[in-house]
C-alpha positions in Angstrom: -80.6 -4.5 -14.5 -83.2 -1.6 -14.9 -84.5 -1.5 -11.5 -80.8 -1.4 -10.2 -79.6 1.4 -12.7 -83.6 2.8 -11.5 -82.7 2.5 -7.8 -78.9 4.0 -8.0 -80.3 7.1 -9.8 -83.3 7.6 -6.7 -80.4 7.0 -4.2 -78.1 9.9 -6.2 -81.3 11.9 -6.5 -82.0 11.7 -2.6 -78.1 12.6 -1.9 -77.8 15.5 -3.7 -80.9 17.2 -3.2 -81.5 20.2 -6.5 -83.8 23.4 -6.7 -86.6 22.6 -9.1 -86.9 25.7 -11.4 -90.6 27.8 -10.7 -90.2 30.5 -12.9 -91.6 33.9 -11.3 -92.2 32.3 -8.0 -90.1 30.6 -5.2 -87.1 28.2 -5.4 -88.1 24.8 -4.6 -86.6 21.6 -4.1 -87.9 18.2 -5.2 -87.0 17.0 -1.8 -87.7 20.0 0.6 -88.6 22.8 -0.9 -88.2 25.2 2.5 -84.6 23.5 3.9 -83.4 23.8 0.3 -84.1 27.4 -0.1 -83.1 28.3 3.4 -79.9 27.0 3.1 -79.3 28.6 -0.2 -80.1 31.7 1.5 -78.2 31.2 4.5 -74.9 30.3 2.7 -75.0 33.1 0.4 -75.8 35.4 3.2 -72.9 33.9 5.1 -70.7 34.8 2.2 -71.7 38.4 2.2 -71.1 38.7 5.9 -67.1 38.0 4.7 -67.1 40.9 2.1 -68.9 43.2 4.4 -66.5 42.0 7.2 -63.6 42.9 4.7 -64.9 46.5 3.7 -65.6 47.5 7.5 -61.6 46.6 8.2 -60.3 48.5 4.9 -62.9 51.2 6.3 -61.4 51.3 10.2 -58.5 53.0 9.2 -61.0 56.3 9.0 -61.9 55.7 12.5 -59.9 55.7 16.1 -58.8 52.5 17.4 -58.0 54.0 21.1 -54.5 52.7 20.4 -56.5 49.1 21.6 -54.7 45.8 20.7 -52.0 47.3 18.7 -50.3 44.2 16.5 -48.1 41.6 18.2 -48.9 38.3 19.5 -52.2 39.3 20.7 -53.6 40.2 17.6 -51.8 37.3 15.9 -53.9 35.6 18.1 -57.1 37.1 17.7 -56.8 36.3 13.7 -56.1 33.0 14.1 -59.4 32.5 16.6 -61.1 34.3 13.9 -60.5 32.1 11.6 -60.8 28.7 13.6 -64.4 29.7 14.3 -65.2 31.5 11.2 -66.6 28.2 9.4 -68.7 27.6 12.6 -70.2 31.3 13.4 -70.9 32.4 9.6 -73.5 29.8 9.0 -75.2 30.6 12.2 -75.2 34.3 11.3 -75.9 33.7 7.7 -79.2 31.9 9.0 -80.2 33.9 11.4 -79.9 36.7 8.6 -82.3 34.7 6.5 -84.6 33.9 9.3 -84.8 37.7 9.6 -84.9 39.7 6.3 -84.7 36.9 3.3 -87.0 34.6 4.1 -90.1 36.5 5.1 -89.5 38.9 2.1 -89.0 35.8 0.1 -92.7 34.0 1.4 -94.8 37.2 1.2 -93.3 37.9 -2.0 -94.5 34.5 -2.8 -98.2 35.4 -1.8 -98.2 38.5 -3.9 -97.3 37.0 -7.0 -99.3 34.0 -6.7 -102.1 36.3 -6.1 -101.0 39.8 -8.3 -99.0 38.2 -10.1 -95.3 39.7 -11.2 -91.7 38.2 -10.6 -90.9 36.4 -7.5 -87.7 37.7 -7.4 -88.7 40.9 -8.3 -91.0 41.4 -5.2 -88.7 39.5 -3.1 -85.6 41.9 -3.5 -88.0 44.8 -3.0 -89.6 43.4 -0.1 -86.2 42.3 1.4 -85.4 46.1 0.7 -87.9 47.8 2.7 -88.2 45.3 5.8 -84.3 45.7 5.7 -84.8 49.8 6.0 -87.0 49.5 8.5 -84.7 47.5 10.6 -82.4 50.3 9.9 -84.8 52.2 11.2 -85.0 51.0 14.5 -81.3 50.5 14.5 -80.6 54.4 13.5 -79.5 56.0 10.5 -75.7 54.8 10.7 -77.0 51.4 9.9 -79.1 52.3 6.2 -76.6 50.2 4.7 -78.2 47.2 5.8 -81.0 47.7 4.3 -79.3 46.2 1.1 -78.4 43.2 2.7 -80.8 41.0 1.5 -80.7 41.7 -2.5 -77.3 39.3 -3.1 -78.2 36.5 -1.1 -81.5 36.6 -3.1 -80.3 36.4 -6.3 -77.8 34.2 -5.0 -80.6 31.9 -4.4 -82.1 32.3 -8.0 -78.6 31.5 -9.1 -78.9 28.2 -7.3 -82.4 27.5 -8.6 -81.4 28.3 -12.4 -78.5 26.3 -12.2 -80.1 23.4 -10.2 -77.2 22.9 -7.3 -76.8 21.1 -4.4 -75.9 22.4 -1.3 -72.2 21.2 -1.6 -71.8 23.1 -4.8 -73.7 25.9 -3.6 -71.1 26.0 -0.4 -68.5 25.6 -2.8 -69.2 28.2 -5.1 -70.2 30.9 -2.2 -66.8 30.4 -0.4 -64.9 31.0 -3.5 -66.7 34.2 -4.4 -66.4 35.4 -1.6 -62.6 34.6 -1.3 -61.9 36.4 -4.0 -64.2 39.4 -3.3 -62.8 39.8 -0.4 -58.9 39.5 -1.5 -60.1 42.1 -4.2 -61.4 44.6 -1.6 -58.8 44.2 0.6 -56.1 45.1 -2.3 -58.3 47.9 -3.5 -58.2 49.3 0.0 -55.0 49.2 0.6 -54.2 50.9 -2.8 -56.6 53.7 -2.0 -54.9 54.1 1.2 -51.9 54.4 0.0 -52.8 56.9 -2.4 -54.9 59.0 0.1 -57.9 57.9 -1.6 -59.1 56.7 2.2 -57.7 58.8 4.9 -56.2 57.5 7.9 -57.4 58.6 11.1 -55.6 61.4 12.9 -56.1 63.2 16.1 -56.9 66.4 16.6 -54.1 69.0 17.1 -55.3 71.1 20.2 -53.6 73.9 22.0 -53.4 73.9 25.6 -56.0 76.5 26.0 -58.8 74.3 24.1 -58.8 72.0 26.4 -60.1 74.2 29.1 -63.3 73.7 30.0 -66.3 71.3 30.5 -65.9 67.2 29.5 -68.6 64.9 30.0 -69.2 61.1 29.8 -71.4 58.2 30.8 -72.4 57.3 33.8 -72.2 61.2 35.2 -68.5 61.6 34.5 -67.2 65.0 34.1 -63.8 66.5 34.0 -63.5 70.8 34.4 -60.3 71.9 33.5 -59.5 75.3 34.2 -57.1 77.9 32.8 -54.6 77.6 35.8 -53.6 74.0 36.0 -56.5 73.6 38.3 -59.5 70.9 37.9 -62.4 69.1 39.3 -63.6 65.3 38.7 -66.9 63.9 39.1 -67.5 59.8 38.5 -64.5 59.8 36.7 -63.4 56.0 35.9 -60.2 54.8 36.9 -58.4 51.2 36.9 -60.8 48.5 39.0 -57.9 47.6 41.0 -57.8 50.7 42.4 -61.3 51.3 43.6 -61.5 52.4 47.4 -62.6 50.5 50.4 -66.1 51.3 49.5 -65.7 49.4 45.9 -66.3 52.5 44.0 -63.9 53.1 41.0 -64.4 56.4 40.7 -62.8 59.9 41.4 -64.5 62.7 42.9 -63.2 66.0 44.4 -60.3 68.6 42.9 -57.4 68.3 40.8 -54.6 69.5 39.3 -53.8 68.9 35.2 -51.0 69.5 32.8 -51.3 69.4 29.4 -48.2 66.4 27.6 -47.8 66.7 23.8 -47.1 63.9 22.0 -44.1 61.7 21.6 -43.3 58.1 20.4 -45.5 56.6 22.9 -48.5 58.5 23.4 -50.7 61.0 21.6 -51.8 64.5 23.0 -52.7 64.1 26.4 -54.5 66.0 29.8 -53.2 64.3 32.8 -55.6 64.9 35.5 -54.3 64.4 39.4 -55.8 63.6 42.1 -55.0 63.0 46.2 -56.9 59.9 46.5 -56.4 58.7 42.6 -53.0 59.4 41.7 -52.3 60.5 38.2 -54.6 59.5 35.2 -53.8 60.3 31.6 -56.8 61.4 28.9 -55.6 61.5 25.7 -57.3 63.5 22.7 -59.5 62.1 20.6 -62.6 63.2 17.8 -62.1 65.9 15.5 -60.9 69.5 15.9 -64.4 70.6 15.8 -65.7 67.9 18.1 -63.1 67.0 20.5 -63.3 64.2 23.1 -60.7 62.8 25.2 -60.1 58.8 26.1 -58.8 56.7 28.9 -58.5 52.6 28.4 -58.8 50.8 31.2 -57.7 47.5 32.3 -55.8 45.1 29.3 -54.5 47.2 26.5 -55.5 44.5 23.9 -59.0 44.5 25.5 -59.9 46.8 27.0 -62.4 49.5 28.1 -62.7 52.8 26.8 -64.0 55.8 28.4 -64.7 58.9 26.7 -65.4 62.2 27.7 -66.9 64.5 25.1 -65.8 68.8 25.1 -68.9 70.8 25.8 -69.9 74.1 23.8 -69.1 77.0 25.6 
């Protein structure tokens, strides 16, 4: 009977795979020390991804949506695709995370303690730190916040290794976490924006006058609007539908603009006219001090925006 009890515990031991505890240096596993610590990584990685996914929506509301995909069915829809491939995307992203910032912090860390000595963990979260800031680097400076990605999947992995789980209970314990992290920031956003604590994006309120002048885009668009209701276009988009016989979906040549304030349907708008494009309406955008006028083109739910941006002078 010993050799069965002997074989049923190697058969339970081989199905549920722990992290063997190395104190100051890397998790292992007695099975597979680098799947084991990879997935740990991955999975807590995956459920940052969800928390940081939650604080850039309770964040959006500081930021213009271009009045794109504006509730009903259509976003209805887009949250529920969201959510059917959520369980198949955030492991994929959670790896590739770890592939990039985690892991080769973790393994150098590994050298330098083996050979310095010091905490694993400890070098690893500081390595993870300054490869992440360099990827910020080459990013730009709107991104520093990823530098800091690395340190909770990190010590989510210690977590793992001084508690000896598996990977179901490591999935497990990662997806509730970050369930309720998320629900929490979500309620705390929604608090502070009801309180005024987080601003909700507003256009600019321009006169007519302040919109005279020079706009420019990508591509070589440009839009002059002059103090008389006359204008000039250059490369300005327009629908695809309408493009010309040559292809081009562009307006060149003059113009003619009015200036619409806002109603229930639209904000603050310039609409630009032109012989061979019709009428196109470019509504205000940016801030007071750095104005910029939009046009979305194609699907409202989807589609593209185009921005011109109000030149000094």
């Amino acid at each position: 009977m010993s050799w069965r009890k002997g074989a049923r515990n190697h058969r339970s031991h081989q199905e549920h795979p722990v992290y063997a505890a190395h104190p100051g240096g890397p998790v292992q596993s007695s099975q597979n020390g680098f799947s084991d610590r990879l997935w740990a990584l991955s999975l807590a990685s995956a459920g940052q991804l969800v928390v940081i996914a939650a604080v850039a929506f309770v964040l959006s509301v500081r930021t213009d949506d271009y009045d794109v995909g504006h509730g009903g069915a259509p976003a209805a829809a887009g949250l529920l695709c969201a959510l059917f491939f959520a369980p198949f995307v955030l492991p994929f992203l959670g790896l590739l995370h770890s592939l990039l910032l985690m892991w080769p912090a973790s393994a150098l860390a590994g050298r330098i303690s083996a050979g310095v000595g010091g905490n694993h963990l400890l070098w690893s979260v500081g390595l993870s730190l300054a490869l992440g800031a360099g990827y910020a680097g080459l990013l730009g400076p709107e991104w520093w916040w990823a530098s800091a990605t690395g340190v909770l999947p990190l010590l989510g992995g210690a977590y793992a290794q001084r508690h000896g789980l598996g990977g179901r209970r490591m999935a497990g314990r990662t997806t509730a976490a970050a369930a309720v992290a998320s629900v929490l920031v979500l309620a705390a956003g929604a608090v502070a924006t009801a309180n005024g604590l987080i601003e909700e994006y507003r256009p600019p309120t321009l006169t007519p006058a302040k919109y005279q002048g020079t706009w420019r885009g990508g591509m070589g668009a440009e839009l002059v609007l002059g103090a008389h209701g006359g204008a000039t276009v250059r490369n300005l988009p327009r629908e695809a539908h309408e493009a010309d016989d040559s292809g081009n979906a562009v307006c060149d040549g003059p113009a003619s603009w009015r200036f619409e304030p806002a109603d229930d349907t639209h904000r603050d708008r310039a609409v630009i006219e032109n012989h061979a494009c019709g009428e196109m309406a470019w509504e205000i955008t940016g801030t007071e001090a750095r104005p910029a006028l939009f046009i979305l083109l194609g699907d409202p739910d989807a589609g593209d925006v185009r921005i011109l941006h109000k030149q000094p002078g």
